[in-house]
Predicted model as a PDB file, atoms N, CA, C, CB and O in Angstrom, pLDDT in the B-factor column:
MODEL        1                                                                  
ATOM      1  N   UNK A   1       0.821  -1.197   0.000  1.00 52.00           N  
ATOM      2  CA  UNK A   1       0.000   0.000   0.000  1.00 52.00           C  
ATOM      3  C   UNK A   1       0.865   1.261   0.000  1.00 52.00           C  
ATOM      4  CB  UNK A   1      -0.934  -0.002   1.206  1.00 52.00           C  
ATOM      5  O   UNK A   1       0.668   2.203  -0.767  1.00 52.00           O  
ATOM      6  N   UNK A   2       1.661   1.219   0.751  1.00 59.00           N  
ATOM      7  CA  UNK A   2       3.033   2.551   0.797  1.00 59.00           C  
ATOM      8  C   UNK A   2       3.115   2.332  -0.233  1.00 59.00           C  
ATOM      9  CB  UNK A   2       4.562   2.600   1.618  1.00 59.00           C  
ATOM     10  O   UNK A   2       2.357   3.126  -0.790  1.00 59.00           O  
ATOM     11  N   UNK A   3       3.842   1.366  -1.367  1.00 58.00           N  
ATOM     12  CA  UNK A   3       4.443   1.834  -2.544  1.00 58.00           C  
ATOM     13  C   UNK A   3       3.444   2.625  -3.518  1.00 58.00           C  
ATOM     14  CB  UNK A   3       5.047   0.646  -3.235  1.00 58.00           C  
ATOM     15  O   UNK A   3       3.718   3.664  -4.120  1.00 58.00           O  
ATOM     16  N   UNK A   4       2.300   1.966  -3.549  1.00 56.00           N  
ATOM     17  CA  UNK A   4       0.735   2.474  -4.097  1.00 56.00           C  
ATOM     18  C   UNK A   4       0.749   3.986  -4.061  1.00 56.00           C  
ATOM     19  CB  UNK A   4      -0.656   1.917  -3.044  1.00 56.00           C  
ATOM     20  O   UNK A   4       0.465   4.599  -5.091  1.00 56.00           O  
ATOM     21  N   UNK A   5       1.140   4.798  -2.661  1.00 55.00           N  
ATOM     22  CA  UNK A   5       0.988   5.937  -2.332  1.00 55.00           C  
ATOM     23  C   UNK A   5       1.398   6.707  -3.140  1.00 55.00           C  
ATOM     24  CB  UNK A   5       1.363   6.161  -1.368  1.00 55.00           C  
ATOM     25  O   UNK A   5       0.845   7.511  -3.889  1.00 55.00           O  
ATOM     26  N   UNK A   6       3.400   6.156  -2.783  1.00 61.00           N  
ATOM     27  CA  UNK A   6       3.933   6.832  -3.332  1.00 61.00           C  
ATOM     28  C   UNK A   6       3.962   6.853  -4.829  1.00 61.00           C  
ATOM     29  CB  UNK A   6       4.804   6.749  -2.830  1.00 61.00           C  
ATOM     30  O   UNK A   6       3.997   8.000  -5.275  1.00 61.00           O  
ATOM     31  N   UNK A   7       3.957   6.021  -5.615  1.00 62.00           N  
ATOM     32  CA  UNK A   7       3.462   5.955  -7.004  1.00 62.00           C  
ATOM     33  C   UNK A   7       2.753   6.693  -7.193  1.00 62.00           C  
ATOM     34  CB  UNK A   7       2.959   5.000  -7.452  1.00 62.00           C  
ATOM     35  O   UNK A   7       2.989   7.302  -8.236  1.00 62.00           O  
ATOM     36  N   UNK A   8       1.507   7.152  -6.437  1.00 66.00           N  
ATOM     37  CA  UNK A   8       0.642   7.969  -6.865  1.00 66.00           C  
ATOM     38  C   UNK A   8       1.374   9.395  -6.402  1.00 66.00           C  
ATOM     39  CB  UNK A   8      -0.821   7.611  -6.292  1.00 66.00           C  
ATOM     40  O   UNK A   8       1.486  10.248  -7.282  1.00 66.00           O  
ATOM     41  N   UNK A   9       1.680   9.581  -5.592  1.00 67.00           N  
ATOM     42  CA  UNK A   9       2.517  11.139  -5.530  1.00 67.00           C  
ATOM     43  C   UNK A   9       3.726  11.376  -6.920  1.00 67.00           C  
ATOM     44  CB  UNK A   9       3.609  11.174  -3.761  1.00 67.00           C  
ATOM     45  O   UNK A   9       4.047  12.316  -7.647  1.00 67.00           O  
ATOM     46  N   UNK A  10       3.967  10.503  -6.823  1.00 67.00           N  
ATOM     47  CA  UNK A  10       4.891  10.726  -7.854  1.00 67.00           C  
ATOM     48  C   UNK A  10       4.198  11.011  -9.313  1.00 67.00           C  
ATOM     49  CB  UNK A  10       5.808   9.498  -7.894  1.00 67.00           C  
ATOM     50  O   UNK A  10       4.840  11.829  -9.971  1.00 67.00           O  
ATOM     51  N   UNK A  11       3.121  10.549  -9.897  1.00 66.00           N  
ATOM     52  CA  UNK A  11       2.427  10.443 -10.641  1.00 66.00           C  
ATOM     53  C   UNK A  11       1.961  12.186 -11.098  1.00 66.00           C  
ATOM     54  CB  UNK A  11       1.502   9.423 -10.083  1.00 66.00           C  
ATOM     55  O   UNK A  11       2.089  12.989 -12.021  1.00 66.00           O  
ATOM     56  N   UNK A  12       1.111  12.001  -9.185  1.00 66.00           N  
ATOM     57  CA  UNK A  12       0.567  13.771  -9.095  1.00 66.00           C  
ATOM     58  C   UNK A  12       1.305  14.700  -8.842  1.00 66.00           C  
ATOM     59  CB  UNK A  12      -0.355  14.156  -8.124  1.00 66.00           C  
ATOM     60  O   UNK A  12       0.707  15.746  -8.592  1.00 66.00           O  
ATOM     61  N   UNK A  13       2.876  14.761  -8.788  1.00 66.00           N  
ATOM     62  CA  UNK A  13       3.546  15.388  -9.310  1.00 66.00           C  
ATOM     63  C   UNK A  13       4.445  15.996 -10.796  1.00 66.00           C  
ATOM     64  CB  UNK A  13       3.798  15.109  -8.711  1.00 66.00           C  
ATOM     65  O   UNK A  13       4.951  17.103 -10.980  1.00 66.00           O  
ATOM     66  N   UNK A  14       4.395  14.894 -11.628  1.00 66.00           N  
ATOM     67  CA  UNK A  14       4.846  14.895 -12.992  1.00 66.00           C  
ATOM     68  C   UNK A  14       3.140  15.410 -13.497  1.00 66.00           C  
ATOM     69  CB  UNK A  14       5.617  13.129 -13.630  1.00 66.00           C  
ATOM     70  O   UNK A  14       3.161  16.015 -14.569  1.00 66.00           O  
ATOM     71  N   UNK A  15       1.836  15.260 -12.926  1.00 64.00           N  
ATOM     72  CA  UNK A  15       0.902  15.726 -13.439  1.00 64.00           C  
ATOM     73  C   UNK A  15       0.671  17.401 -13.531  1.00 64.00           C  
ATOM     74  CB  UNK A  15       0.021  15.066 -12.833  1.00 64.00           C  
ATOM     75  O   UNK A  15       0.349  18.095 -14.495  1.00 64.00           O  
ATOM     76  N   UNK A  16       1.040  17.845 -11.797  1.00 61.00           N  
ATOM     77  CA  UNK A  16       1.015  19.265 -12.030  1.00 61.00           C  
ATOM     78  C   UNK A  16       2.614  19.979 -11.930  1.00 61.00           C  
ATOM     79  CB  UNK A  16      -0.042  19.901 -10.883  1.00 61.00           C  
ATOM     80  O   UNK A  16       2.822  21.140 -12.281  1.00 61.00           O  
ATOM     81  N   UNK A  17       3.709  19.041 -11.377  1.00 59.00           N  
ATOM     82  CA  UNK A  17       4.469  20.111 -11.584  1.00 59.00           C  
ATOM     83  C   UNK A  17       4.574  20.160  -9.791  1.00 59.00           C  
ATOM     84  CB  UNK A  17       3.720  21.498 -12.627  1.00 59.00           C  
ATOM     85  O   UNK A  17       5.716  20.567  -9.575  1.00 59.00           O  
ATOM     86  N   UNK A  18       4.080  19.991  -8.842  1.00 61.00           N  
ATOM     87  CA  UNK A  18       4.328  20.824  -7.468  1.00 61.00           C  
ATOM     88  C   UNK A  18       5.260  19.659  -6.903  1.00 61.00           C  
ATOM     89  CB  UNK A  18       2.757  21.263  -6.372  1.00 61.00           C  
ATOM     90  O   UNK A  18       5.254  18.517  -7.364  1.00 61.00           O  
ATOM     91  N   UNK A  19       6.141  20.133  -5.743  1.00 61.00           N  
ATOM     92  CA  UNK A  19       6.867  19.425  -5.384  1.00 61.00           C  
ATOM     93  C   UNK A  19       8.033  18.998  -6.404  1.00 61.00           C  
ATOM     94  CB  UNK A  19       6.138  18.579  -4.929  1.00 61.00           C  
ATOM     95  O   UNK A  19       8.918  18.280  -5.938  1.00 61.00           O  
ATOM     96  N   UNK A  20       8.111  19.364  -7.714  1.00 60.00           N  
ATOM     97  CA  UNK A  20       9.606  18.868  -8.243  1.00 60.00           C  
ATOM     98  C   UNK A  20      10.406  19.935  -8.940  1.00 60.00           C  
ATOM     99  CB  UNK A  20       9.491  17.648  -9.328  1.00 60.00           C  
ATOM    100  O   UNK A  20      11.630  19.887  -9.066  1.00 60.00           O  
ATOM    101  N   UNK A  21       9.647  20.883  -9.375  1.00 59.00           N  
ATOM    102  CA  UNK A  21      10.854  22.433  -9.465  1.00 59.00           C  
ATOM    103  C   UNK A  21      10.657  22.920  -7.989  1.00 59.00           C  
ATOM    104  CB  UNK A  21      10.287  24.078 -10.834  1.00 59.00           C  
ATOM    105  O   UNK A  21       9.922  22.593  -7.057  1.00 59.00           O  
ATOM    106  N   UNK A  22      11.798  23.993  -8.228  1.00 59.00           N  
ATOM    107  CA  UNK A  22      12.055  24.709  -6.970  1.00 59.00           C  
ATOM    108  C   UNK A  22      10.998  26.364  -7.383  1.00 59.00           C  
ATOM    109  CB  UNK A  22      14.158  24.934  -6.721  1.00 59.00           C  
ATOM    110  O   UNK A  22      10.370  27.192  -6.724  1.00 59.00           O  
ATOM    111  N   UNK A  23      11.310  26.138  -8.779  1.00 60.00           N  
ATOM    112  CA  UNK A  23      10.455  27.539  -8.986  1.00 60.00           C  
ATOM    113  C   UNK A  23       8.963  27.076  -9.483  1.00 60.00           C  
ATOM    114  CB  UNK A  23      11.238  28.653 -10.284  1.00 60.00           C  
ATOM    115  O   UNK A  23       8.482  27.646 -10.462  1.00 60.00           O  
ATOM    116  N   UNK A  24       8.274  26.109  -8.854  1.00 58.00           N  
ATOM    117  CA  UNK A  24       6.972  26.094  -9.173  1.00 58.00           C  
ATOM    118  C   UNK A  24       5.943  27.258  -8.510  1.00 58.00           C  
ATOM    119  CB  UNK A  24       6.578  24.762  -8.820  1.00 58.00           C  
ATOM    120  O   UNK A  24       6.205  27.872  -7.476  1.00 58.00           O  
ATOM    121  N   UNK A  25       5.138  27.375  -9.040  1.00 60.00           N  
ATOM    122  CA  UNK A  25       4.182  28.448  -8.917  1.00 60.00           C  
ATOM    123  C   UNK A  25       2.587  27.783  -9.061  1.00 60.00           C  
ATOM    124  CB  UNK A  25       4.543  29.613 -10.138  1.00 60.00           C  
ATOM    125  O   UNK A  25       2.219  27.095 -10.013  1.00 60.00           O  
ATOM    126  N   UNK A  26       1.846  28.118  -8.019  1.00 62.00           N  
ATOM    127  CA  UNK A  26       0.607  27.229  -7.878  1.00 62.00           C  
ATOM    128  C   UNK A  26      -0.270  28.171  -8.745  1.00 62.00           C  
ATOM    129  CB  UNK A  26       0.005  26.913  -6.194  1.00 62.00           C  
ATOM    130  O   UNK A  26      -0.381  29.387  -8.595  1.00 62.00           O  
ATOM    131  N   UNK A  27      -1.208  26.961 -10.198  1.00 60.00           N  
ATOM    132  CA  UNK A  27      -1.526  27.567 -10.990  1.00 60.00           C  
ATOM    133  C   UNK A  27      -2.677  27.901 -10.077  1.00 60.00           C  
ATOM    134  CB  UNK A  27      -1.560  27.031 -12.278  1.00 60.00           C  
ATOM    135  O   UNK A  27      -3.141  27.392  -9.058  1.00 60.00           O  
ATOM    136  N   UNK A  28      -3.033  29.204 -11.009  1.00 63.00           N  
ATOM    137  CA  UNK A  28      -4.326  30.137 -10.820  1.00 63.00           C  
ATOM    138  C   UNK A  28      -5.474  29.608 -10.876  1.00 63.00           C  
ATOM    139  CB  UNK A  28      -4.468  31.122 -11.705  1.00 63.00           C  
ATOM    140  O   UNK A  28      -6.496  29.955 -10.284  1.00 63.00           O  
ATOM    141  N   UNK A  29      -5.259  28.469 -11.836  1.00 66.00           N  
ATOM    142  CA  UNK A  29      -6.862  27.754 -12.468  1.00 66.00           C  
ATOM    143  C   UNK A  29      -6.644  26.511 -11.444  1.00 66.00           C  
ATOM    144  CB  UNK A  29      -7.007  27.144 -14.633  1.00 66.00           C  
ATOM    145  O   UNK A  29      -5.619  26.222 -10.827  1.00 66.00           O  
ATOM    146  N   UNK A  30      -7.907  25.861 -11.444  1.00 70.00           N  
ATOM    147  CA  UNK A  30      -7.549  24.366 -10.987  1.00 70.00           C  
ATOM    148  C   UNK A  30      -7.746  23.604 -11.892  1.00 70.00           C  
ATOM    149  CB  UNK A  30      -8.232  23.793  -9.907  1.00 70.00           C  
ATOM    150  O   UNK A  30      -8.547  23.723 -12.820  1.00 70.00           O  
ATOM    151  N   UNK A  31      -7.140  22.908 -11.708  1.00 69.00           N  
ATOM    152  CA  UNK A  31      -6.890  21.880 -12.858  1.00 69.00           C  
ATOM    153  C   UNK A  31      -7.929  21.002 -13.044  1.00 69.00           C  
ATOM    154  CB  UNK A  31      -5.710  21.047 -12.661  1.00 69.00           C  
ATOM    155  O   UNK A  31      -8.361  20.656 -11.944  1.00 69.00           O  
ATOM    156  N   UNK A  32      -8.569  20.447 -14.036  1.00 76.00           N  
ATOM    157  CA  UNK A  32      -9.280  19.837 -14.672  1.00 76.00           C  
ATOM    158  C   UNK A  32      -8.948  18.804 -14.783  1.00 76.00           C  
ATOM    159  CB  UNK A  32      -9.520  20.219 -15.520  1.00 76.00           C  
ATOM    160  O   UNK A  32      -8.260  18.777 -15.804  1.00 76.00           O  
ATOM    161  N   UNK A  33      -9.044  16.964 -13.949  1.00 75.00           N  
ATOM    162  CA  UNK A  33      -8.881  15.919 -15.008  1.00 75.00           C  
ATOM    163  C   UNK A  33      -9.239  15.641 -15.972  1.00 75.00           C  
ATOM    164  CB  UNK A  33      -9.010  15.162 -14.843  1.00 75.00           C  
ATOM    165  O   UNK A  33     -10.442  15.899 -15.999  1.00 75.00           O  
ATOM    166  N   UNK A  34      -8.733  14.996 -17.405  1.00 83.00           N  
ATOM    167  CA  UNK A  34      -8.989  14.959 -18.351  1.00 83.00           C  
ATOM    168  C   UNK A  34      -9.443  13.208 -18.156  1.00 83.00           C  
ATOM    169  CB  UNK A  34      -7.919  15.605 -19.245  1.00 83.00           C  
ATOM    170  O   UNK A  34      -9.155  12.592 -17.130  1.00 83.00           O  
ATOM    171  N   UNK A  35     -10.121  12.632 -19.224  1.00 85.00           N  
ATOM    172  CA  UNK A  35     -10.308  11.363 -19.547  1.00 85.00           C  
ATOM    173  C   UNK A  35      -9.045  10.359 -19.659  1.00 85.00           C  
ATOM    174  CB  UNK A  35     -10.990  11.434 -20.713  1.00 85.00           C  
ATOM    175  O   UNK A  35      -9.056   9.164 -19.367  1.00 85.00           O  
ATOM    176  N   UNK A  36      -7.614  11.351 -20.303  1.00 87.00           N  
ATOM    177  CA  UNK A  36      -6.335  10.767 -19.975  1.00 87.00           C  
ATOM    178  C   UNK A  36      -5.753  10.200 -18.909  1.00 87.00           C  
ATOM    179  CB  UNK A  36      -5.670  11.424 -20.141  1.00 87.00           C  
ATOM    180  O   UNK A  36      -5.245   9.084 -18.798  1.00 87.00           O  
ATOM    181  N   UNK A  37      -5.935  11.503 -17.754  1.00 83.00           N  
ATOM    182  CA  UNK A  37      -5.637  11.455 -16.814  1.00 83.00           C  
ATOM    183  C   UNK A  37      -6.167  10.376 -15.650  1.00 83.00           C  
ATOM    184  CB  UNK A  37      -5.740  12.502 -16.707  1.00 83.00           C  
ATOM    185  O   UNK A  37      -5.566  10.151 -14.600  1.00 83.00           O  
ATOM    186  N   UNK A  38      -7.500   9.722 -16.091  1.00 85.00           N  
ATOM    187  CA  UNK A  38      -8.055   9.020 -15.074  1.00 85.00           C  
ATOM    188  C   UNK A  38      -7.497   7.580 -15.466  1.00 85.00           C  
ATOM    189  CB  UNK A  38      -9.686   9.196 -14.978  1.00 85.00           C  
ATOM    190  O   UNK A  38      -7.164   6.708 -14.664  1.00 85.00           O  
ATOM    191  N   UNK A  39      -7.462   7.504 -16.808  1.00 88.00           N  
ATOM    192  CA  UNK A  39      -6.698   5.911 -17.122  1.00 88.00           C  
ATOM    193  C   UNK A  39      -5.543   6.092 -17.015  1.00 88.00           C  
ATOM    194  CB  UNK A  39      -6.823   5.166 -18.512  1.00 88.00           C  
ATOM    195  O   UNK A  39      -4.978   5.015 -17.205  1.00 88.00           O  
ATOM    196  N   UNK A  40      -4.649   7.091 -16.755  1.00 85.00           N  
ATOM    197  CA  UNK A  40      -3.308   7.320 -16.753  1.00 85.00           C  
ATOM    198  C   UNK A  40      -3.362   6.198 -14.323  1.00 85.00           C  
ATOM    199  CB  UNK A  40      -2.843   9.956 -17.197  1.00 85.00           C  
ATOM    200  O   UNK A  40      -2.705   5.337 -13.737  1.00 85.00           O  
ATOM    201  N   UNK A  41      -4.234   6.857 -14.094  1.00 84.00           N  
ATOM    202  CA  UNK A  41      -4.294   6.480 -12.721  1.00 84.00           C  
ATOM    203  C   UNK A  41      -4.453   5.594 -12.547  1.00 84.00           C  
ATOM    204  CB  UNK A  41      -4.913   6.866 -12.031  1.00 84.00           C  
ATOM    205  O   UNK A  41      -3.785   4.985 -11.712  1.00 84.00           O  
ATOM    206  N   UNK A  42      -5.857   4.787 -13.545  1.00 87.00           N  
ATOM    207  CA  UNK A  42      -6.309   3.602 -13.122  1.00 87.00           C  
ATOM    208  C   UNK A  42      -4.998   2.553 -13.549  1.00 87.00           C  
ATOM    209  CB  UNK A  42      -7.828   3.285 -13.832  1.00 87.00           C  
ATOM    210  O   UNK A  42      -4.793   1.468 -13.004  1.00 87.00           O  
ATOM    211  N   UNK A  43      -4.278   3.068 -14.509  1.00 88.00           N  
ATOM    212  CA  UNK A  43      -3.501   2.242 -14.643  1.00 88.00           C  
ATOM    213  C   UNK A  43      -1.994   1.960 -13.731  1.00 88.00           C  
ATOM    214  CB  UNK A  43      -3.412   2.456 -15.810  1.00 88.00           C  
ATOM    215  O   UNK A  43      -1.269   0.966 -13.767  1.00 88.00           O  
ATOM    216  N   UNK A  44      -1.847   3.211 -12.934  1.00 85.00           N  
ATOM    217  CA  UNK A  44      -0.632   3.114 -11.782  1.00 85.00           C  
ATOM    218  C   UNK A  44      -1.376   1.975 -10.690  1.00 85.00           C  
ATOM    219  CB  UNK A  44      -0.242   4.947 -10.870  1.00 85.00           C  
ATOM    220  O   UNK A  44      -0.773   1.264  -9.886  1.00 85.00           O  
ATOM    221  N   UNK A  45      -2.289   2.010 -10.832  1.00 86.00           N  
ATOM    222  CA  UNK A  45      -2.914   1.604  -9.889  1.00 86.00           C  
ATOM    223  C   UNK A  45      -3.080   0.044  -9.791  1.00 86.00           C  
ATOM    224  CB  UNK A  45      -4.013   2.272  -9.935  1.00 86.00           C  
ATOM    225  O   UNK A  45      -3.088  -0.640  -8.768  1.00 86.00           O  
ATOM    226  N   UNK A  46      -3.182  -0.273 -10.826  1.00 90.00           N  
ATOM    227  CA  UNK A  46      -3.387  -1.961 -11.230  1.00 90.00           C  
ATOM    228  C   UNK A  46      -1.467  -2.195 -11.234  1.00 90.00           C  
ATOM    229  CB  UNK A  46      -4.491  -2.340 -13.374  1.00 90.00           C  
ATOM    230  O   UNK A  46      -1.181  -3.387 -11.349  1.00 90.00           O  
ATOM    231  N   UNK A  47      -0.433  -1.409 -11.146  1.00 87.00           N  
ATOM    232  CA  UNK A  47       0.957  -1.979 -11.026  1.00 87.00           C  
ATOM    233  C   UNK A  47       1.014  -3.224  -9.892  1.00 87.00           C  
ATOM    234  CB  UNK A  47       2.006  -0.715 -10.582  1.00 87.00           C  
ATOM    235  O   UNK A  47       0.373  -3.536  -8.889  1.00 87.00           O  
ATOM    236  N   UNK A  48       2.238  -3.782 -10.699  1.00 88.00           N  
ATOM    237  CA  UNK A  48       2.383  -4.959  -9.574  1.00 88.00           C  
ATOM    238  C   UNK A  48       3.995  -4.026  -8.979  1.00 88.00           C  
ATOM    239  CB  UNK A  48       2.613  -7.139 -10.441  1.00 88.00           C  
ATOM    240  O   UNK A  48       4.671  -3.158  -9.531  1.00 88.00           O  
ATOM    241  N   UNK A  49       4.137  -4.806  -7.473  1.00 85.00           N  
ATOM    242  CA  UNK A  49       5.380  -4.613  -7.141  1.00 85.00           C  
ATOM    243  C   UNK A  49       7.011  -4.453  -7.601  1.00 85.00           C  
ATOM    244  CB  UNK A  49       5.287  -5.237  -6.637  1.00 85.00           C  
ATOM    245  O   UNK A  49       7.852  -3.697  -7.116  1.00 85.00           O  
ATOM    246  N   UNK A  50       7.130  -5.259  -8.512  1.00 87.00           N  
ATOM    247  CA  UNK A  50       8.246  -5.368  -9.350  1.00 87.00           C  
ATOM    248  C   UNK A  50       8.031  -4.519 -10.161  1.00 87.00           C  
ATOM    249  CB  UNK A  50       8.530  -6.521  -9.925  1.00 87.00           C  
ATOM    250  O   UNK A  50       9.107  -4.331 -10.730  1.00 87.00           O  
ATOM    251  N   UNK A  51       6.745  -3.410 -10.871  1.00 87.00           N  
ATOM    252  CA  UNK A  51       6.485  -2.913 -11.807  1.00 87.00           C  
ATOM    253  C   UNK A  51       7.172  -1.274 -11.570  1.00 87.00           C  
ATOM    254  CB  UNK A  51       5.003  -3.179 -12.021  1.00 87.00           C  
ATOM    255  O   UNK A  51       7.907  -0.478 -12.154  1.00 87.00           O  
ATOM    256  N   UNK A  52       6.304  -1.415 -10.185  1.00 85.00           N  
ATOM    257  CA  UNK A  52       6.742  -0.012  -9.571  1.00 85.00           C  
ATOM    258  C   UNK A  52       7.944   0.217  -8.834  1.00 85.00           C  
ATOM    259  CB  UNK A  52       5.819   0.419  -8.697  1.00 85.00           C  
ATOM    260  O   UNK A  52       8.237   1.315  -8.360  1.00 85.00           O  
ATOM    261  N   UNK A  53       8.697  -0.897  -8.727  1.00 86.00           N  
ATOM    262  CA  UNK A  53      10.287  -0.786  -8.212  1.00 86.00           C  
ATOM    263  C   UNK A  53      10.779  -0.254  -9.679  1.00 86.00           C  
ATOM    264  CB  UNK A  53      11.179  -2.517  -7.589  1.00 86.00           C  
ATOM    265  O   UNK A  53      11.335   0.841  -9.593  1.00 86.00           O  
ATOM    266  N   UNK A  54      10.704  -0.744 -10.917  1.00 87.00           N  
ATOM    267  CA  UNK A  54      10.985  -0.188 -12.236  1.00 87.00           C  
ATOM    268  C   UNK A  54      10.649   1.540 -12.400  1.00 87.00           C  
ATOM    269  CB  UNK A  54      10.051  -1.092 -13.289  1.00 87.00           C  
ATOM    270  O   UNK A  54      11.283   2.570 -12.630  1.00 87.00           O  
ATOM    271  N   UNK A  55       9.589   1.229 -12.192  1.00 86.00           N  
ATOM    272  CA  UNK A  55       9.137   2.426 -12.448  1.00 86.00           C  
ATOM    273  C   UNK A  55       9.717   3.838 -11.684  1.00 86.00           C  
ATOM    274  CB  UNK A  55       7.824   2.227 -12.230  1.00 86.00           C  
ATOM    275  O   UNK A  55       9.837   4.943 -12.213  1.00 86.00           O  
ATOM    276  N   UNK A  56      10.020   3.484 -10.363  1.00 85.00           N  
ATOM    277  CA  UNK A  56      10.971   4.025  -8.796  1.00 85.00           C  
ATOM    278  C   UNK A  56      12.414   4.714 -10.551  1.00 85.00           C  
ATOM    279  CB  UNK A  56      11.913   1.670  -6.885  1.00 85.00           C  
ATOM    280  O   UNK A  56      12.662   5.732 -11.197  1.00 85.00           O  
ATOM    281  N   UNK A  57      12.922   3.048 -10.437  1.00 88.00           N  
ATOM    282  CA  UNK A  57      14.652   3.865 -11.169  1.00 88.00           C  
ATOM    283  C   UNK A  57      14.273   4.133 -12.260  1.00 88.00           C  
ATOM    284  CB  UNK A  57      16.245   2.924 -11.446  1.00 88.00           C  
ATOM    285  O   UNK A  57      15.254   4.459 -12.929  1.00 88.00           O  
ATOM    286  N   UNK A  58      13.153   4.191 -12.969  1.00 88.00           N  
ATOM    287  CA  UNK A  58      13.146   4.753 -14.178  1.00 88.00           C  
ATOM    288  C   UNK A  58      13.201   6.496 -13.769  1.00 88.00           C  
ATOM    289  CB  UNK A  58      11.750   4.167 -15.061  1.00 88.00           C  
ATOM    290  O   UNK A  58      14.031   7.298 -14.195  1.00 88.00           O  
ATOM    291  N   UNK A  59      12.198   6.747 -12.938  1.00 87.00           N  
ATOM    292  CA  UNK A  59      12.067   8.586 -12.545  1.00 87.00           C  
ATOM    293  C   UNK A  59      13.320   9.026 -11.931  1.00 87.00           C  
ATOM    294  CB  UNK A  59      10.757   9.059 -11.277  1.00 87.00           C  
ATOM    295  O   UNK A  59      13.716  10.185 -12.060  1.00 87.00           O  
ATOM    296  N   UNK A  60      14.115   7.913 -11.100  1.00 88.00           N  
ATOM    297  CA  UNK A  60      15.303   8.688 -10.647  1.00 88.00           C  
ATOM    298  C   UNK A  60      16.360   8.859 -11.746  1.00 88.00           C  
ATOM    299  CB  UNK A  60      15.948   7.996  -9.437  1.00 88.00           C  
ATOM    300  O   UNK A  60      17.033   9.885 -11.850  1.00 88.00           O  
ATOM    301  N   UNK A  61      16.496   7.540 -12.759  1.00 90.00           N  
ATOM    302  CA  UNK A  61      17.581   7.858 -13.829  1.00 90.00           C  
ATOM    303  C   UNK A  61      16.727   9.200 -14.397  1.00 90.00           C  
ATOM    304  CB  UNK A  61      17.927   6.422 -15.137  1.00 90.00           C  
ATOM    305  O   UNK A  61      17.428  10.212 -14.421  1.00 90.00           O  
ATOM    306  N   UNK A  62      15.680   9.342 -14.744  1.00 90.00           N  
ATOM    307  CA  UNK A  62      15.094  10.234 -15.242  1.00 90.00           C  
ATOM    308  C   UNK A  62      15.825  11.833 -14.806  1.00 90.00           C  
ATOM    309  CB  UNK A  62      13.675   9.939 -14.835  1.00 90.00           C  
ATOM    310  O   UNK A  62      16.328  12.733 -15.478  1.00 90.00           O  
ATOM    311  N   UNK A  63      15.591  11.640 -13.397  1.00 90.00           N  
ATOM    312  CA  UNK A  63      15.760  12.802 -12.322  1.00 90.00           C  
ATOM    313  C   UNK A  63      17.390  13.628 -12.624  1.00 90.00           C  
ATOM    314  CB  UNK A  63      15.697  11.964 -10.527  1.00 90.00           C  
ATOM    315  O   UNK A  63      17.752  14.802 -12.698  1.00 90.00           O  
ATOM    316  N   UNK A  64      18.212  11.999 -12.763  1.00 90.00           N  
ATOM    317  CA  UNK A  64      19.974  12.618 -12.863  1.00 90.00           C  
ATOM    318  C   UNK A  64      19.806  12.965 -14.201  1.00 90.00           C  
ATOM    319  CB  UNK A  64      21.529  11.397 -12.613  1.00 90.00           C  
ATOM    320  O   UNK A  64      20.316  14.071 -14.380  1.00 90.00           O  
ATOM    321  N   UNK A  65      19.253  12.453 -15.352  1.00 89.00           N  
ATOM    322  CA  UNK A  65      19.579  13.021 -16.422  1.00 89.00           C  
ATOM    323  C   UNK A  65      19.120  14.560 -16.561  1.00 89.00           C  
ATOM    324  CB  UNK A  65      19.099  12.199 -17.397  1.00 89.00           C  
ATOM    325  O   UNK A  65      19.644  15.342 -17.354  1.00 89.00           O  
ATOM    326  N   UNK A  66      18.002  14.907 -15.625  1.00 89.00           N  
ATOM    327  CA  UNK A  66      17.316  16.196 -15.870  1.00 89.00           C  
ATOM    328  C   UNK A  66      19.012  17.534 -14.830  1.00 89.00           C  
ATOM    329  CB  UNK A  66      15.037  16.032 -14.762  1.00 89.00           C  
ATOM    330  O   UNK A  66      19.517  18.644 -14.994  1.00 89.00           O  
ATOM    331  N   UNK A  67      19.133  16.450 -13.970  1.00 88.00           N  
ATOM    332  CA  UNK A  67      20.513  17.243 -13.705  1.00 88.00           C  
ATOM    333  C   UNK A  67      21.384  17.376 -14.055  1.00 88.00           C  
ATOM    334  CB  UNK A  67      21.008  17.205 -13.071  1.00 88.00           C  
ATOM    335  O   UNK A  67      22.184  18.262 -13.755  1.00 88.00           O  
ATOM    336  N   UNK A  68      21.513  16.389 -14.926  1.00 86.00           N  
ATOM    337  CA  UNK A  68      22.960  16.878 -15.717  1.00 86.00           C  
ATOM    338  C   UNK A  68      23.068  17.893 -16.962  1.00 86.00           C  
ATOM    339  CB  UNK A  68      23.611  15.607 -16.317  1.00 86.00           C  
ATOM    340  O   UNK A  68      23.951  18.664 -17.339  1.00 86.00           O  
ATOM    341  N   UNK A  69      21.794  17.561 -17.435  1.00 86.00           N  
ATOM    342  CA  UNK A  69      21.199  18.974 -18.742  1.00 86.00           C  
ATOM    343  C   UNK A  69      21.128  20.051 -17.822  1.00 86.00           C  
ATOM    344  CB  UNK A  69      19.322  18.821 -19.667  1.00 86.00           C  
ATOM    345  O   UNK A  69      21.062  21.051 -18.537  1.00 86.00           O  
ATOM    346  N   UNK A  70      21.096  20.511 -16.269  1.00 82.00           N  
ATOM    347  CA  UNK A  70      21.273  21.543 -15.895  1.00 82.00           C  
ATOM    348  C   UNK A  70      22.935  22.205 -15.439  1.00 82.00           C  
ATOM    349  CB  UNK A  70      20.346  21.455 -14.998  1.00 82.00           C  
ATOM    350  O   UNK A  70      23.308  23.206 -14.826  1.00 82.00           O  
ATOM    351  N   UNK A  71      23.491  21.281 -15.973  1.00 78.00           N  
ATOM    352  CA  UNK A  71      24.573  21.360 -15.659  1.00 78.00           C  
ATOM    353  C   UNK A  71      25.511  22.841 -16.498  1.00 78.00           C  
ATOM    354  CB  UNK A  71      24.990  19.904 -15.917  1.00 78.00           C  
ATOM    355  O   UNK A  71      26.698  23.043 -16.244  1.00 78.00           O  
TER     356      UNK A  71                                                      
ENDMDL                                                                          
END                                                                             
């Protein structure tokens, strides 16, 4: 269930953006789910364990590569 969570934070962060720049800015509008967005969930959601350990080093390799283009 923890990993569940966090999958999903992680999720609803690459969705709006809060929690992963330093210069985020809370939009004005609220955001709207789209029809994307709900199968984008239902589908974190049906992950198996081994899926979302993948999924874990995929966002962190993700994460160093986004640091090193800031380099």
């Amino acid at each position: 269930m923890e990993a569940f969570l966090s999958a999903s934070k992680v999720w609803g962060q690459l969705l709006t953006g809060n929690g992963i720049d330093e210069d985020y800015v809370q939009p004005t509008v609220d955001y709207v789910a789209k029809k994307q967005d709900e199968e984008l969930l239902i589908e974190i959601h049906s992950l198996k364990k081994e899926q979302i350990k993948r999924l874990r080093a995929y966002l962190k390799a993700l994460r160093q590569l986004e640091e090193l283009e800031a380099i």
